[in-house]
N, CA, C and O atoms as a printed pandas DataFrame, in Angstrom:
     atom_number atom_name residue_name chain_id  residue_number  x_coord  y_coord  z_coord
0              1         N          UNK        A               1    9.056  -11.794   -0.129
1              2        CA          UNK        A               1    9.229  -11.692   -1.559
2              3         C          UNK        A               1    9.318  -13.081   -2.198
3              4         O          UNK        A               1    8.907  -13.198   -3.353
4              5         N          UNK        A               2    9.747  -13.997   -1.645
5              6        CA          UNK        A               2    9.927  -15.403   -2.002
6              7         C          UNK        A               2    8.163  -15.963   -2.232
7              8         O          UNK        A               2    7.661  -16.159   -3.339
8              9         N          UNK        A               3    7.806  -16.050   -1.568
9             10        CA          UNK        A               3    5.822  -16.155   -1.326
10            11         C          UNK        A               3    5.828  -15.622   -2.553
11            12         O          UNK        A               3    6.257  -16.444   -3.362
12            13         N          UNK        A               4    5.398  -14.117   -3.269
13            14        CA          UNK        A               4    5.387  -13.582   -4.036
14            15         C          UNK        A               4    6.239  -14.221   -5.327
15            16         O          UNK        A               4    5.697  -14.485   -6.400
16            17         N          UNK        A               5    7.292  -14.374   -5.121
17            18        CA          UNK        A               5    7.692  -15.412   -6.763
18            19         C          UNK        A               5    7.163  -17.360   -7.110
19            20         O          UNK        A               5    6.835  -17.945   -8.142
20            21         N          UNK        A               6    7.265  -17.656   -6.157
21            22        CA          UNK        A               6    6.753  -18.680   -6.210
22            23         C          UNK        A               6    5.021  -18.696   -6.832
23            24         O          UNK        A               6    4.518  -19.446   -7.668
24            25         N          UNK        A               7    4.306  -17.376   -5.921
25            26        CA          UNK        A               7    3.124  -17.255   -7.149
26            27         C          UNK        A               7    3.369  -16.902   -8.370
27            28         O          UNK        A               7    2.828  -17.519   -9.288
28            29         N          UNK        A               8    4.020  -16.100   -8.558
29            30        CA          UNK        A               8    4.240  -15.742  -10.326
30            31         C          UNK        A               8    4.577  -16.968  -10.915
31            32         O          UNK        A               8    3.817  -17.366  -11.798
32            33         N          UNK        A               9    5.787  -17.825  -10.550
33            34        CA          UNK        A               9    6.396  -19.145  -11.091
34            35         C          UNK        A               9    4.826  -20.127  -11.381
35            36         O          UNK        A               9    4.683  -20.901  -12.327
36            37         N          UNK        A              10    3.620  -19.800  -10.148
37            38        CA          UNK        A              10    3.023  -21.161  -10.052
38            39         C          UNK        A              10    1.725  -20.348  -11.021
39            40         O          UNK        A              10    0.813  -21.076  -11.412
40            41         N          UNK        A              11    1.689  -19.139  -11.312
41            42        CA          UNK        A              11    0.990  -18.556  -12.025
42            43         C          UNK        A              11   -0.670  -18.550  -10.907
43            44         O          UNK        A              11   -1.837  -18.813  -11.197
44            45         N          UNK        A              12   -0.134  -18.200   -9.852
45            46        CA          UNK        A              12   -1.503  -17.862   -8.166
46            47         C          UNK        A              12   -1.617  -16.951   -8.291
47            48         O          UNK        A              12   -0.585  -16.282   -8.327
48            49         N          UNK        A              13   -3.237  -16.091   -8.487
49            50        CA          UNK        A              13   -3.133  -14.553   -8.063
50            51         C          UNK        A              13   -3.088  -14.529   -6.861
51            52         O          UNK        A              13   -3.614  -15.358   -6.118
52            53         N          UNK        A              14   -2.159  -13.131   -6.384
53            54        CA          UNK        A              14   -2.089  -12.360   -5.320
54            55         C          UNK        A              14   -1.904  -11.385   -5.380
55            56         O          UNK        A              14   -1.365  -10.957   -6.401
56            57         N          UNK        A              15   -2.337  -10.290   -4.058
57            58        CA          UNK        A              15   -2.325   -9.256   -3.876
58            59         C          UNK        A              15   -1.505   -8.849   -2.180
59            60         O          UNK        A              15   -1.508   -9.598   -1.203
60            61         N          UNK        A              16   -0.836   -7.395   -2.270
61            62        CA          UNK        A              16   -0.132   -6.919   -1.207
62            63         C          UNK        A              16   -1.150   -6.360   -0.299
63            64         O          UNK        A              16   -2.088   -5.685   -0.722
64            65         N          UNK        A              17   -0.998   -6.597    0.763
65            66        CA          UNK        A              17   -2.007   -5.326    1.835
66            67         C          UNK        A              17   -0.909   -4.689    2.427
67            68         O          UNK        A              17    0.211   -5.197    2.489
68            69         N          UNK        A              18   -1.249   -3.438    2.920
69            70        CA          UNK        A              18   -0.341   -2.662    4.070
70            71         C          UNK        A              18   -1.184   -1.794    4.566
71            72         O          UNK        A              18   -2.323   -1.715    4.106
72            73         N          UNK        A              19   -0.819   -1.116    5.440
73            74        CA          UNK        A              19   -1.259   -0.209    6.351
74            75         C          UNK        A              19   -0.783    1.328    6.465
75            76         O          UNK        A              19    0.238    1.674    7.060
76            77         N          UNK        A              20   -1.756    2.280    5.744
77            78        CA          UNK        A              20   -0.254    3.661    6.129
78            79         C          UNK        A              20   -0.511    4.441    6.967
79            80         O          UNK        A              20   -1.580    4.887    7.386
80            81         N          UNK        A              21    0.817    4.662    7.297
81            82        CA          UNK        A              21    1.181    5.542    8.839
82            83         C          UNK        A              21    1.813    7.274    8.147
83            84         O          UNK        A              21    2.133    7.865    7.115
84            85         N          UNK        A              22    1.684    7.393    9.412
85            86        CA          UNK        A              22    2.813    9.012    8.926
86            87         C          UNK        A              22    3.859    8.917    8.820
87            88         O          UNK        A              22    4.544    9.824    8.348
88            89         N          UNK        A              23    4.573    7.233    9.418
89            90        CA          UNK        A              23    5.957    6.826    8.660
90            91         C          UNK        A              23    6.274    6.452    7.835
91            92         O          UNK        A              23    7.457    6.112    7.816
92            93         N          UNK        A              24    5.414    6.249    6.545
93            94        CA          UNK        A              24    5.548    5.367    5.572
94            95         C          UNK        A              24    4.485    5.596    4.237
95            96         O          UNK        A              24    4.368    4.758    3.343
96            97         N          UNK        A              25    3.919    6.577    4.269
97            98        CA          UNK        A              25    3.014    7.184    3.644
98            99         C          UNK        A              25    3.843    7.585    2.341
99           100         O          UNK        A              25    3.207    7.655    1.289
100          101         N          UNK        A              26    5.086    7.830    2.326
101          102        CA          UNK        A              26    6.238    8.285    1.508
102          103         C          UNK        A              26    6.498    7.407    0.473
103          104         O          UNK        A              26    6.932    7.511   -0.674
104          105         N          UNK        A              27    6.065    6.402    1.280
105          106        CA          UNK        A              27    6.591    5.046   -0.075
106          107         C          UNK        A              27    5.483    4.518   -0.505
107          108         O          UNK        A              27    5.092    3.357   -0.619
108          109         N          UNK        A              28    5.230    5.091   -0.629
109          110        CA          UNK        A              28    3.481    4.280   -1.484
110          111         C          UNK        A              28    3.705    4.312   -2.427
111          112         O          UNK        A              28    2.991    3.433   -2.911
112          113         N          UNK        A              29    4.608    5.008   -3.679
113          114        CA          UNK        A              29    4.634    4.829   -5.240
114          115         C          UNK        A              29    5.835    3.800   -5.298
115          116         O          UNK        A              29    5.772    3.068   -6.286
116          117         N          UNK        A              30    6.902    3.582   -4.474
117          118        CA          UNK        A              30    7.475    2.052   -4.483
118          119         C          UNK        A              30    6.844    0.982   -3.975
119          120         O          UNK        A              30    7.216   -0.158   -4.254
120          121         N          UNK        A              31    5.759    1.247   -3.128
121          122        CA          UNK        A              31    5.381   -0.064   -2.905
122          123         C          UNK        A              31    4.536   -0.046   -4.094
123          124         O          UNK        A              31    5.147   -0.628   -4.990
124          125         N          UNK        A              32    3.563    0.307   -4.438
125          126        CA          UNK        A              32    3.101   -0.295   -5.459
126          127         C          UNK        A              32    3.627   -0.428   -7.172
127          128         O          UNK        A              32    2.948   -0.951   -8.056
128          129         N          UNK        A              33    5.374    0.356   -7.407
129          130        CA          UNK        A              33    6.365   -0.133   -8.235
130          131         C          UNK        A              33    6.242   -2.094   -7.793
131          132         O          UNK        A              33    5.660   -2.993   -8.400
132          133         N          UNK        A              34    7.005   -2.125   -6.605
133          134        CA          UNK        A              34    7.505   -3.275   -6.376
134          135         C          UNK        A              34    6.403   -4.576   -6.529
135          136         O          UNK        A              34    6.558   -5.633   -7.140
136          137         N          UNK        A              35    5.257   -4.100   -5.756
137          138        CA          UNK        A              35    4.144   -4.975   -6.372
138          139         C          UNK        A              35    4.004   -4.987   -7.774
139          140         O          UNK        A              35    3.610   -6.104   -8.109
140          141         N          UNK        A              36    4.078   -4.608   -8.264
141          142        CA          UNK        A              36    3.527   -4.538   -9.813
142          143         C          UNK        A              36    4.506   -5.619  -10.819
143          144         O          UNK        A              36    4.215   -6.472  -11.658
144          145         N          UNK        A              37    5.882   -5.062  -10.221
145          146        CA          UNK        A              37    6.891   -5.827  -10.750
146          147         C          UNK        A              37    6.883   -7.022  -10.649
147          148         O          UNK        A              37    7.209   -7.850  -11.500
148          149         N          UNK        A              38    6.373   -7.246   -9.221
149          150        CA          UNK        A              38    6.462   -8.834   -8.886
150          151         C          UNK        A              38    5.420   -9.801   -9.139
151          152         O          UNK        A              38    5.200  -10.840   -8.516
152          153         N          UNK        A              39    4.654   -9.205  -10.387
153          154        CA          UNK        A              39    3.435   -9.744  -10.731
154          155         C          UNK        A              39    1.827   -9.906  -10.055
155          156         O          UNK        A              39    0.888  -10.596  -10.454
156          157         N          UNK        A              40    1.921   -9.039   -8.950
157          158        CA          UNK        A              40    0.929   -8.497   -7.924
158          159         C          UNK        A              40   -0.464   -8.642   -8.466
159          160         O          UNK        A              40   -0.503   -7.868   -9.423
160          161         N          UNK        A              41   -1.432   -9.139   -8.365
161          162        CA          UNK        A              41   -2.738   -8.739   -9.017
162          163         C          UNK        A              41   -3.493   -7.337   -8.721
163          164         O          UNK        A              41   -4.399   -6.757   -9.319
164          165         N          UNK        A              42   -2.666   -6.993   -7.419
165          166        CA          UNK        A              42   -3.428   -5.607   -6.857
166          167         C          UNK        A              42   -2.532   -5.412   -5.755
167          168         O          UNK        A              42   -1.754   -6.263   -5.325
168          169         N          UNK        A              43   -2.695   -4.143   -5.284
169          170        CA          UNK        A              43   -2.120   -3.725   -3.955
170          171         C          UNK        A              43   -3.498   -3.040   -3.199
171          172         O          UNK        A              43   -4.288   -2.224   -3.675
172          173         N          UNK        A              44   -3.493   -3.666   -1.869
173          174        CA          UNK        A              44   -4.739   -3.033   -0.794
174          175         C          UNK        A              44   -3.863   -1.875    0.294
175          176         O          UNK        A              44   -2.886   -2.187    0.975
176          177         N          UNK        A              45   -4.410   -0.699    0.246
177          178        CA          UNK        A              45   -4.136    0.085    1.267
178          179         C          UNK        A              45   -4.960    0.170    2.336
179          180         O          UNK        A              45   -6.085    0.469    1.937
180          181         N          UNK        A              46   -4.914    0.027    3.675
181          182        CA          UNK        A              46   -5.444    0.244    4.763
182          183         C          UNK        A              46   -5.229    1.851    5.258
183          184         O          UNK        A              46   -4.575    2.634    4.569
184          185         N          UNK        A              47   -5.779    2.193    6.372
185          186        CA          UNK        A              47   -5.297    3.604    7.344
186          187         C          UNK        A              47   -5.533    2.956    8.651
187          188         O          UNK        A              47   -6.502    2.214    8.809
188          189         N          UNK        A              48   -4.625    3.224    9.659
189          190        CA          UNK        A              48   -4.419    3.218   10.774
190          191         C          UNK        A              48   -5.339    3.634   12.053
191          192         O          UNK        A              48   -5.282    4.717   12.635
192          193         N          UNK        A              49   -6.032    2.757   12.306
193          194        CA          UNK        A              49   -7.075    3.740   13.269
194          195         C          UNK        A              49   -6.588    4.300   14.149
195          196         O          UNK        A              49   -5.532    4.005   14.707
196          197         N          UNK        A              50   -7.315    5.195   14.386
197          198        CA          UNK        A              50   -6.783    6.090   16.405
198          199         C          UNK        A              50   -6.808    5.364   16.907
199          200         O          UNK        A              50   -7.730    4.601   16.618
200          201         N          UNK        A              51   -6.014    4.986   17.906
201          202        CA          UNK        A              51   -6.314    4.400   19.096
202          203         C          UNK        A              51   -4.957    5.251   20.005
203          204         O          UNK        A              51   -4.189    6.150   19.663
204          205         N          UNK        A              52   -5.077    4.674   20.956
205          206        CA          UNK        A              52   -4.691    5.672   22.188
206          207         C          UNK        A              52   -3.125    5.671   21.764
207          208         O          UNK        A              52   -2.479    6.696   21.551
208          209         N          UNK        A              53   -2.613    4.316   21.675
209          210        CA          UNK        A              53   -1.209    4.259   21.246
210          211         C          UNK        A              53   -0.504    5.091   20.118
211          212         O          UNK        A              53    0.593    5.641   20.213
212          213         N          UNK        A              54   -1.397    5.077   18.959
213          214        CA          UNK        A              54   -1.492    5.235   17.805
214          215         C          UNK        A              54   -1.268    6.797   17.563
215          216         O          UNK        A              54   -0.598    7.185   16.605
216          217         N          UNK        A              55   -1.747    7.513   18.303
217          218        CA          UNK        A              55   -2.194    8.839   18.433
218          219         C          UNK        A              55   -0.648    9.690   19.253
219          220         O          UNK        A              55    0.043   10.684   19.028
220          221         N          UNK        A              56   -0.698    8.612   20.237
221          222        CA          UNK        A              56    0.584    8.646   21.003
222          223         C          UNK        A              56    1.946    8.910   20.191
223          224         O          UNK        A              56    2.650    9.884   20.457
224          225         N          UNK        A              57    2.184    8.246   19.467
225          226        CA          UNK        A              57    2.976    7.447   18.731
226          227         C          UNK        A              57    3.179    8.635   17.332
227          228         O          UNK        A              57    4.164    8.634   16.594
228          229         N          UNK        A              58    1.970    9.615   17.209
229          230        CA          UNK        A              58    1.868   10.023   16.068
230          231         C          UNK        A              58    1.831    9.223   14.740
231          232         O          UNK        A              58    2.435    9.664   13.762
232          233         N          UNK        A              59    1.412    8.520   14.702
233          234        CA          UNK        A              59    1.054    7.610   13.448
234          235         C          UNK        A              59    0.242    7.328   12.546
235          236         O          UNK        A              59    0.310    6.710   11.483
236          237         N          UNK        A              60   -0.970    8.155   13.412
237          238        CA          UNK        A              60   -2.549    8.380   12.346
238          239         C          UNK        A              60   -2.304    9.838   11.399
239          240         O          UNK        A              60   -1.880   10.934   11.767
240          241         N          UNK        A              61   -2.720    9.406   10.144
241          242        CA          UNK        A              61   -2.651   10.363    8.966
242          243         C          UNK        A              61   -3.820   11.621    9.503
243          244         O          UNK        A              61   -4.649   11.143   10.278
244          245         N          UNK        A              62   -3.962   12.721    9.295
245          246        CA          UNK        A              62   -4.806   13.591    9.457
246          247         C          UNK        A              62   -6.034   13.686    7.941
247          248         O          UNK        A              62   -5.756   13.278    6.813
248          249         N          UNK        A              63   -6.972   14.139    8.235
249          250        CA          UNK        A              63   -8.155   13.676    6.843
250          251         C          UNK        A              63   -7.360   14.131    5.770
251          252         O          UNK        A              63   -6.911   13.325    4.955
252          253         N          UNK        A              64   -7.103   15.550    5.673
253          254        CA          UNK        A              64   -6.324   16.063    4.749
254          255         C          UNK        A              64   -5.480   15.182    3.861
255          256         O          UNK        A              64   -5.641   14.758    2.717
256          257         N          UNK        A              65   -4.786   15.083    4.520
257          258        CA          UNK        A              65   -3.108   13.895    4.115
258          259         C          UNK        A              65   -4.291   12.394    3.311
259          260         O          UNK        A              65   -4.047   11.958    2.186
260          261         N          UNK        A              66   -4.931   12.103    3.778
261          262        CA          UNK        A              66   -5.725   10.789    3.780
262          263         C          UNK        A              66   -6.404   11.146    2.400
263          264         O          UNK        A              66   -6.362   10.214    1.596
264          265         N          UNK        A              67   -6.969   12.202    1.991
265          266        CA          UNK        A              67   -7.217   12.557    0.801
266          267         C          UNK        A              67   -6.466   12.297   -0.454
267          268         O          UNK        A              67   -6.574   11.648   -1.495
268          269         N          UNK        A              68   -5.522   13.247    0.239
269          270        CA          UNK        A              68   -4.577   13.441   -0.976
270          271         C          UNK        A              68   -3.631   12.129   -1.086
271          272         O          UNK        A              68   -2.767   12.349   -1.935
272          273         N          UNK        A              69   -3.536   11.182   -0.667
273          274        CA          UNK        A              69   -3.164    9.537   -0.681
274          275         C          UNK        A              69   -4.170    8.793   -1.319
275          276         O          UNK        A              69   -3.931    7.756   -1.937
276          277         N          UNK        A              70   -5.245    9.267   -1.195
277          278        CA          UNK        A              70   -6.323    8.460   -1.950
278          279         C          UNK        A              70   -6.438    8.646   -3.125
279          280         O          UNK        A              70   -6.892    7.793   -3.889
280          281         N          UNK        A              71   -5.964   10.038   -3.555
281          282        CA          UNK        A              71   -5.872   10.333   -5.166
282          283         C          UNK        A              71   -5.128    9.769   -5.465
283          284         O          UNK        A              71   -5.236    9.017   -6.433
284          285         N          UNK        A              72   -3.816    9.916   -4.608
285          286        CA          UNK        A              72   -2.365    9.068   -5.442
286          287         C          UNK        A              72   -2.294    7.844   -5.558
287          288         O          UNK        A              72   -1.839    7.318   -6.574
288          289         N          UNK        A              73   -2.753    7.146   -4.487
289          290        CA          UNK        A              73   -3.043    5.229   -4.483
290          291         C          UNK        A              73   -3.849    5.546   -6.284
291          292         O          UNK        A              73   -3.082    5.288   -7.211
292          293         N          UNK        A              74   -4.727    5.862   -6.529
293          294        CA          UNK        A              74   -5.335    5.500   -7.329
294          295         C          UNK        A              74   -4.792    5.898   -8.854
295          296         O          UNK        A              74   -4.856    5.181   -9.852
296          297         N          UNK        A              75   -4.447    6.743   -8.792
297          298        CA          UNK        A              75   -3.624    7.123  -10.140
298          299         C          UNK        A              75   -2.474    6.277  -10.145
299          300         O          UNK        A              75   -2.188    5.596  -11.130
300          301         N          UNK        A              76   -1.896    6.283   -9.244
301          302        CA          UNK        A              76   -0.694    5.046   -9.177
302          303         C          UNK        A              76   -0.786    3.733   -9.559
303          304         O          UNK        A              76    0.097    3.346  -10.324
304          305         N          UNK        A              77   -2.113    2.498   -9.032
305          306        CA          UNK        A              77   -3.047    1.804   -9.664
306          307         C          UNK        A              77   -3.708    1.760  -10.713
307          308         O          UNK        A              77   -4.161    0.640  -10.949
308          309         N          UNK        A              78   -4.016    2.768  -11.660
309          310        CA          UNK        A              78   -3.960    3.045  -12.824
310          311         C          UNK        A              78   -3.128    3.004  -14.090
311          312         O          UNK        A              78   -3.264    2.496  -15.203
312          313         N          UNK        A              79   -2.144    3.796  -13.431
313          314        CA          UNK        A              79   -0.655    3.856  -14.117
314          315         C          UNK        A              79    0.435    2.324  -14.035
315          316         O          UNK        A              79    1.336    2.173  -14.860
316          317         N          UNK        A              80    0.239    1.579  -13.234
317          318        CA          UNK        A              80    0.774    0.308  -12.853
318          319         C          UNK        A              80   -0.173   -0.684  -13.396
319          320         O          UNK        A              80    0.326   -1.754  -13.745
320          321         N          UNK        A              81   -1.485   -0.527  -13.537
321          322        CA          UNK        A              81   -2.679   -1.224  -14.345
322          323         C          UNK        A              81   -2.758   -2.445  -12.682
323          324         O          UNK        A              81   -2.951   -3.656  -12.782
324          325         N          UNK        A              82   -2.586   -1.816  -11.521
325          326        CA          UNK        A              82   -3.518   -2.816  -10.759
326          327         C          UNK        A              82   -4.659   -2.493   -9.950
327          328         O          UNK        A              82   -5.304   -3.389   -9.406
């Protein structure tokens, strides 16, 4: 978060990346609150590929779920104007 104010102070665009899991898929309308607040130029969402661990682990979103995150990232990005 410090990185992040020091750009706002120095007036640097930046943007957040993350990655969502089936642990964390929940907070996607605070993370991109908190970006927004902190003067964010954008927030990037990734998805988690299969991989053997991954799968293991239960951590890959199913298509379904992946959909309906893609609507919300984007209306959320809309509504936050990033």
């Amino acid at each position: 978060m410090q990185a992040a104010s020091i750009c706002t102070v120095k007036d640097i665009p930046f943007t957040f990346n993350t990655v969502i899991t089936t642990r964390n898929y929940v907070e996607i309308e605070a993370l991109v609150a908190v970006s927004a607040k902190l003067g964010s130029s954008g927030i990037r969402f990734g998805y988690l590929m299969p991989t053997q661990q991954s799968l293991a682990e239960n951590l890959v979103l199913d298509h379904a779920r992946l959909k309906e995150i893609q609507v919300e990232i984007i209306k959320l990005q809309e509504y936050y104007k990033l």
